[in-house]
Legacy VTK file of the C-alpha trace (Angstrom):
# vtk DataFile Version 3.0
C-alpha trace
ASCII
DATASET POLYDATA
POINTS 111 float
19.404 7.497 16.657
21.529 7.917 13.772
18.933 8.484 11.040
16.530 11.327 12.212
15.025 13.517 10.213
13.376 16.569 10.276
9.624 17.844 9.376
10.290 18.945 6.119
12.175 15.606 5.043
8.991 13.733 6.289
6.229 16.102 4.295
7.949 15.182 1.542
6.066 11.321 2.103
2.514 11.552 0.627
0.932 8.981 2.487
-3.073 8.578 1.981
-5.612 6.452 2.829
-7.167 3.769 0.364
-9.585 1.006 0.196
-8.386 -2.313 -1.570
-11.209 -2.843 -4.386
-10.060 -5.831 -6.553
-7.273 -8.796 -5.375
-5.675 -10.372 -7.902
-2.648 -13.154 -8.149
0.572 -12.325 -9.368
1.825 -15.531 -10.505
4.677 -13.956 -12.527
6.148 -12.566 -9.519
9.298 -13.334 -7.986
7.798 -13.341 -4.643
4.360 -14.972 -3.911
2.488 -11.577 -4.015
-1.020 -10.028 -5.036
-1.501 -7.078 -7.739
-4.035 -4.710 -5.780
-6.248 -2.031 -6.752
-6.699 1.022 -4.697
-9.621 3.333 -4.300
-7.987 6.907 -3.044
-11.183 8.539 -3.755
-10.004 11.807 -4.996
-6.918 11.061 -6.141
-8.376 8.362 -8.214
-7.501 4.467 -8.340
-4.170 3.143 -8.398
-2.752 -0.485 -8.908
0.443 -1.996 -6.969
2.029 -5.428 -6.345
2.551 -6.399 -2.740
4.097 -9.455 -0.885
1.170 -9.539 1.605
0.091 -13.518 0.824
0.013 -14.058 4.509
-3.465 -12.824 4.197
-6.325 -14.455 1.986
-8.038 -12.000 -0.898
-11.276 -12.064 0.917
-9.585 -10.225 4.370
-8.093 -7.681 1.822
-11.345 -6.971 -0.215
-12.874 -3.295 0.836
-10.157 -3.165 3.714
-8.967 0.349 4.258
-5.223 1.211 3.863
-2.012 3.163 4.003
0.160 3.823 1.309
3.110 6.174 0.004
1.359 7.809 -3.094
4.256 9.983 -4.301
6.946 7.460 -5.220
7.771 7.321 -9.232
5.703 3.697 -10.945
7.691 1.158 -11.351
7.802 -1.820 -13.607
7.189 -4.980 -11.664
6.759 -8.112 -14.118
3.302 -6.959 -15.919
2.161 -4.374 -14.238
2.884 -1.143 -12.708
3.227 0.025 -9.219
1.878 3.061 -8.441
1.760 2.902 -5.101
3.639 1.344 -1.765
1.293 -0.196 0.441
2.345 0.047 4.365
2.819 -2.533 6.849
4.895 -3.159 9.747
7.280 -6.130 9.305
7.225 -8.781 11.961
11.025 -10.325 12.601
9.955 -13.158 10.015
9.300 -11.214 7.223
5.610 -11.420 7.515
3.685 -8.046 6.800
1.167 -6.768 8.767
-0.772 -3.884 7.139
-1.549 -0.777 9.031
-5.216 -0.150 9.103
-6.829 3.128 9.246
-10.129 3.931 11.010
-12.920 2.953 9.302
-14.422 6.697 9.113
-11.300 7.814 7.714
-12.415 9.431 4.261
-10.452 7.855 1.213
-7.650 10.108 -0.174
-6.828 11.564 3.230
-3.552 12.353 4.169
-1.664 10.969 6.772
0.441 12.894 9.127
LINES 1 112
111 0 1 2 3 4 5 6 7 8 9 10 11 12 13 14 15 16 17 18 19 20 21 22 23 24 25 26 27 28 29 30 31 32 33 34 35 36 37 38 39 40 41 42 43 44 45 46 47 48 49 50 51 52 53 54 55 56 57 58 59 60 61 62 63 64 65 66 67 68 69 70 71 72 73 74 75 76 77 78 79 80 81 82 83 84 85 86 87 88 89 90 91 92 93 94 95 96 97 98 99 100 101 102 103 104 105 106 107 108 109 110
């Protein structure tokens, strides 16, 4: 593989575990996408926009997630991202999110 890295490059990714509390549209975005708000316990709530349509509001209500915590917010349309939510992306594009156990406490890092 060309693009290894080492321990240290990947400690530098925060990534915790959240529980989606509130599913909004995003109908000013580019991309049919949701706004999302995150429970991370105690880091707090964050909000973040994510192409994840493929699944209804209701599945994504008080489902535990994975997300990169340490990136800088960015702008997108009216809100701002605090957060990237992770998924693995199937050879069409779709997203499928990566689930953490259901024990797993909220803020918890993953390594």
């Amino acid at each position: 593989m060309d693009n290894l890295i080492d321990w240290n490059d990947f400690a530098k990714v925060d990534i915790r575990v959240g529980k989606i509390i509130v599913v909004n549209d995003f109908p000013e975005a580019r991309k049919p996408a949701y706004i999302l708000t995150i429970d991370f316990g105690k880091l707090g709530i964050r909000k973040t926009s994510a192409q994840i349509t493929n699944y209804k509001k209701e599945e994504l209500l008080n489902r535990g997630i994975a997300a990169v915590v340490n990136f800088p917010a960015k702008q997108i349309g009216s809100i701002m991202s605090e957060v990237l939510v992770l998924g693995g992306v199937e050879e069409d594009g779709t997203v499928r999110l990566l689930k953490p156990d259901p024990d797993c406490e909220l803020g918890s890092r993953v390594e």
